[in-house]
C-alpha positions as CSV (number, residue, x, y, z in Angstrom):
1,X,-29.3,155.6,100.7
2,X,-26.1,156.8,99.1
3,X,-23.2,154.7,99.1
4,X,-20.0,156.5,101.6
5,X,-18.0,156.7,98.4
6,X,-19.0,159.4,96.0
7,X,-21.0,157.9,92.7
8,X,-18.3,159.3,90.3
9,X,-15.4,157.1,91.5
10,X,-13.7,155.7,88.9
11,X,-13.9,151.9,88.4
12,X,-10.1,151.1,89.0
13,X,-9.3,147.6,86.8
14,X,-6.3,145.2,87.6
15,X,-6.1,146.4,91.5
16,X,-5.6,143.6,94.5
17,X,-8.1,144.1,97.4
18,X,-7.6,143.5,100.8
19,X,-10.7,141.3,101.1
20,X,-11.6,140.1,97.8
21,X,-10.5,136.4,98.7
22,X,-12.2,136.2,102.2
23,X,-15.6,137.1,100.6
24,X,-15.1,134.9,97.8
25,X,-13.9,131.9,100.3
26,X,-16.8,132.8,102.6
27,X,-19.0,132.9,99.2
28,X,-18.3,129.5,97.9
29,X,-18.5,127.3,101.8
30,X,-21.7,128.8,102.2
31,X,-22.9,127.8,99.0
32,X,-21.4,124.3,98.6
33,X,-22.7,123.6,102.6
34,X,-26.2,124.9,102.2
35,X,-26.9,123.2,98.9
36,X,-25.0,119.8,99.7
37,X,-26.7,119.6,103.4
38,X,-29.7,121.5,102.9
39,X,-32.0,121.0,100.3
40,X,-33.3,117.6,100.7
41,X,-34.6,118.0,104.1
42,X,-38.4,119.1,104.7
43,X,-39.7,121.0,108.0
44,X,-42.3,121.9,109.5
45,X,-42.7,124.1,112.4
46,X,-46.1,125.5,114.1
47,X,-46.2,129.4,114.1
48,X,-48.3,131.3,115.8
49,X,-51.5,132.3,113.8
50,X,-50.0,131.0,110.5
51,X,-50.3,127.6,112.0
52,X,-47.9,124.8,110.8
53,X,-45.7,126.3,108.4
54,X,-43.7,123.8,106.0
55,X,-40.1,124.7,104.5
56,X,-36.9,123.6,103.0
57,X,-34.3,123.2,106.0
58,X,-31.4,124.6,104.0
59,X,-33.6,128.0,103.5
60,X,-31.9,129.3,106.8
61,X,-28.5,129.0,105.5
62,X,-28.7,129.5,101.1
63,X,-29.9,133.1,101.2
64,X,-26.2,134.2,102.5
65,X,-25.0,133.1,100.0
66,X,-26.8,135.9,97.6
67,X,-26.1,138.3,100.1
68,X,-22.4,137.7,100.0
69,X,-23.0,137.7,96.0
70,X,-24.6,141.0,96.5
71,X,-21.3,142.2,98.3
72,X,-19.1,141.3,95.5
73,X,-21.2,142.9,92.5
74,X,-21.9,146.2,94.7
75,X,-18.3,146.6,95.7
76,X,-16.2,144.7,93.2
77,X,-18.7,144.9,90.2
78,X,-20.0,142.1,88.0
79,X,-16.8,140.7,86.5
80,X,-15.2,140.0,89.6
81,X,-18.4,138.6,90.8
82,X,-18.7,136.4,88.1
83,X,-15.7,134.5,88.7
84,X,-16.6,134.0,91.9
85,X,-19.8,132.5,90.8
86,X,-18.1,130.1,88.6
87,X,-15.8,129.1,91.9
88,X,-19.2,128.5,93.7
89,X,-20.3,126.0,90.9
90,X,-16.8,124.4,90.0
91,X,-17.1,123.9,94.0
92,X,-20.5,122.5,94.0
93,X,-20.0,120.2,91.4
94,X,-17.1,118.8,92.8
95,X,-18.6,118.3,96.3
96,X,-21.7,116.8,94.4
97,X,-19.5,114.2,92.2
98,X,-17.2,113.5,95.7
99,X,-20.3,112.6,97.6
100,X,-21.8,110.4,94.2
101,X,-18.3,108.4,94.2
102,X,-17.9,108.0,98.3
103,X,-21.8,106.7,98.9
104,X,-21.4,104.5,95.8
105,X,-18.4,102.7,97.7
106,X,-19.4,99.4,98.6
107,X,-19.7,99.2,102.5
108,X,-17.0,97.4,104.5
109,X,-19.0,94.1,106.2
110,X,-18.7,95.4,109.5
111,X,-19.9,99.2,109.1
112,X,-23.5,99.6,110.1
113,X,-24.6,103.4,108.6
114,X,-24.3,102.9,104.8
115,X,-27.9,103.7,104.7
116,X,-27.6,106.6,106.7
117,X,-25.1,107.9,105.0
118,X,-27.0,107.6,101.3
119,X,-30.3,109.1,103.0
120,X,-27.9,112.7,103.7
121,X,-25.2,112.7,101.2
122,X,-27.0,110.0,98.5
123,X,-28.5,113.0,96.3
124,X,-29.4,111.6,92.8
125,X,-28.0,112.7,89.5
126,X,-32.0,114.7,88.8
127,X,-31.3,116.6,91.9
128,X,-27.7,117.4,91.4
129,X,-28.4,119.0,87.7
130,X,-31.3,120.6,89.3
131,X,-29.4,122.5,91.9
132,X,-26.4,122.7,89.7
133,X,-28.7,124.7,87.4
134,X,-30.8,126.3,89.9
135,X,-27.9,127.8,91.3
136,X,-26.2,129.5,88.1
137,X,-29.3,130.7,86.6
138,X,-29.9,132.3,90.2
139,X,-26.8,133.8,91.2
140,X,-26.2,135.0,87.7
141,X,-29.2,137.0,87.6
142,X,-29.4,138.1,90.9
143,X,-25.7,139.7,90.0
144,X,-26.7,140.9,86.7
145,X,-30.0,142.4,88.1
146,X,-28.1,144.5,91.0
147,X,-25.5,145.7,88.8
148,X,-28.0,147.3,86.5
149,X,-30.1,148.9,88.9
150,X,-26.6,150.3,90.7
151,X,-26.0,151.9,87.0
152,X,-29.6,153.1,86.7
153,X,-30.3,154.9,90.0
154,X,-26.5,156.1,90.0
155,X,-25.5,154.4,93.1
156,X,-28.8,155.5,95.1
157,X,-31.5,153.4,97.1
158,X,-28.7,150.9,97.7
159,X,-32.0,148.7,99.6
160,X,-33.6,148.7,96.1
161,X,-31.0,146.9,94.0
162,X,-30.3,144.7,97.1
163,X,-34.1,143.7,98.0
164,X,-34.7,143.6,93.8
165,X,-31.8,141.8,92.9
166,X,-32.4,138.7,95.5
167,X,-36.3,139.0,94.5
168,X,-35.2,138.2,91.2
169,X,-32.4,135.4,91.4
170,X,-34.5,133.6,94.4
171,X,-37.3,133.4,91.8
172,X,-34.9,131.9,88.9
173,X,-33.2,129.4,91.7
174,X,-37.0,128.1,93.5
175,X,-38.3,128.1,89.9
176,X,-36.1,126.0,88.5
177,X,-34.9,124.0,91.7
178,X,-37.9,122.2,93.1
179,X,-39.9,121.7,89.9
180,X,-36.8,120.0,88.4
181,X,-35.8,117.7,91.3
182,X,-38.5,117.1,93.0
183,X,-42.1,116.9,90.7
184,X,-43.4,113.2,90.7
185,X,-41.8,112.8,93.8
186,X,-42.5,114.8,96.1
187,X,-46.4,115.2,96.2
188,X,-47.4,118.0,93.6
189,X,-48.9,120.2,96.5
190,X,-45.9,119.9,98.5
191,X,-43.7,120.9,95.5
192,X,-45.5,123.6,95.3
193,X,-46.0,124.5,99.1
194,X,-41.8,124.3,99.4
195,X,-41.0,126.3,96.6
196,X,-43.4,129.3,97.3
197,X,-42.6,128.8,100.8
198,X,-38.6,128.8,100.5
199,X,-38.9,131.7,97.9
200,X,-40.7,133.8,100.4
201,X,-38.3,132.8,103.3
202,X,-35.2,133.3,101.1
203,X,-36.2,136.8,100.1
204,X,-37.6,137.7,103.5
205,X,-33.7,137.0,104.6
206,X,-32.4,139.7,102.5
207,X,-34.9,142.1,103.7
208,X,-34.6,141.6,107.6
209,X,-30.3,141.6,107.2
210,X,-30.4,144.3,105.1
211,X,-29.1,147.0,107.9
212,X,-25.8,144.3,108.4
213,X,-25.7,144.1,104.9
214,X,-25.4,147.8,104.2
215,X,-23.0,148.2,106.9
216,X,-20.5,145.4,105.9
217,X,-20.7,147.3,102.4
218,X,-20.1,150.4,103.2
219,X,-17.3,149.4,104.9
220,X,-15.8,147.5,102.4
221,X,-16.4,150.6,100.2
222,X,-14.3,152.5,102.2
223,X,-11.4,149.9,103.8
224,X,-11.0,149.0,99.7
225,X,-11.5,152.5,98.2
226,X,-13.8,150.8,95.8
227,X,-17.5,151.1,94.4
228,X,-17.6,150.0,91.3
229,X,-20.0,150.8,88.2
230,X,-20.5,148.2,85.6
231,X,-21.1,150.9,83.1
232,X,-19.4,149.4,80.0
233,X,-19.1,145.3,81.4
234,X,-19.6,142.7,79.2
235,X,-22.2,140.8,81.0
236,X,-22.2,137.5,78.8
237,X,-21.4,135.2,82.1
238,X,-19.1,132.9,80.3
239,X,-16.5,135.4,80.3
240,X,-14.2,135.2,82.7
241,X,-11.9,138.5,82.4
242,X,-12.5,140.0,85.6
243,X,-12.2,143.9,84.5
């Protein structure tokens, strides 16, 4: 499907948006909530015919994150969504070093949950780099990989860069996620089990909100007068310039 906005609008560099910093704000909670609360948890629920059906409990909130991500790099292009990506991590690593320093606090004698508390925020230092890493490599490629296919197909098949894009990026977050902070101690079946599981969950999200996704896009094309081609962007994602 085309985008509303004809495929030979210029890219217009060093222009303020209207919504630009909701999507980023709405980018980076998501993010830091679904990968602070989420990922240590294991479910299970019983489906029919598939039977009991095991997954990570933050799978039902991560994947908006990449399509939010999507958002950005469709309408704003890469370098915009780039930054916001490096919000997302500054943010997550901040939320992971706040929760390391508040569970280390020694418990006052009289408060009874200290052990609660270190079972949902106590993540350890392997799991942190694991999802600070899972989450770079992921959202970095799921950016780059949408913005080339938007350049190759000339802005067509919008579906194609969307379902591709997330295909990719889940793959580079479950792969490196779960091997890195969970093998030897999770069981190696059930590292297994949750990753393929999650990746499968995670891109099966983009696919059945892809109609809301289009939608919110193409009216973000049109409200910002905006669709932007990352014909001649520097992809190296430790530049910041945003143009």
């Amino acid at each position: 499907m085309r985008a509303s906005l004809p495929p030979g609008l210029p890219n217009t560099p060093g222009r303020h948006y209207k919504y630009f910093d909701f999507v980023m704000a709405a980018y980076v909670v998501i993010l830091v909530c679904a990968d602070v609360i989420g990922p240590g948890k294991v479910s299970q629920v019983q489906l029919p015919v598939i039977g009991e059906f095991t997954f990570g409990a933050g799978v039902l909130f991560f994947p908006i994150s990449y399509i939010f991500g999507d958002m950005l790099t469709e309408v704003y292009g890469y370098a915009r969504a780039r930054r916001v990506v490096w919000a997302g991590f500054a943010a997550l690593a901040f939320a992971s070093f706040m929760s390391w320093v508040v569970v280390s606090f020694p418990p006052a004698p009289g408060w009874p949950h200290q052990a609660a508390y270190e079972a949902t925020f106590g993540s350890t230092p392997r799991i942190i780099a694991a999802s600070l890493l899972a989450v770079w490599a992921g959202e970095f490629a799921n950016s780059f990989t949408l913005a080339r296919m938007k350049v190759a197909t000339e802005g067509r098949w919008m579906w194609t860069r969307f379902v591709g894009s997330t295909v990719v990026g889940e793959a580079v977050d479950s792969a490196l996620f779960y091997p890195i902070a969970f093998y030897g101690v999770w069981p190696d079946q059930l590292v297994v089990t949750v990753m393929l599981t999650n990746y499968l969950l995670k891109t099966g999200w983009e696919i059945v909100m892809y109609p809301v996704t289009r939608d919110v896009v193409l009216w973000m094309k049109r409200v910002e007068n905006e669709d932007w081609y990352d014909r001649d962007t520097d992809f190296n994602p430790f530049v910041l310039d945003a143009d």
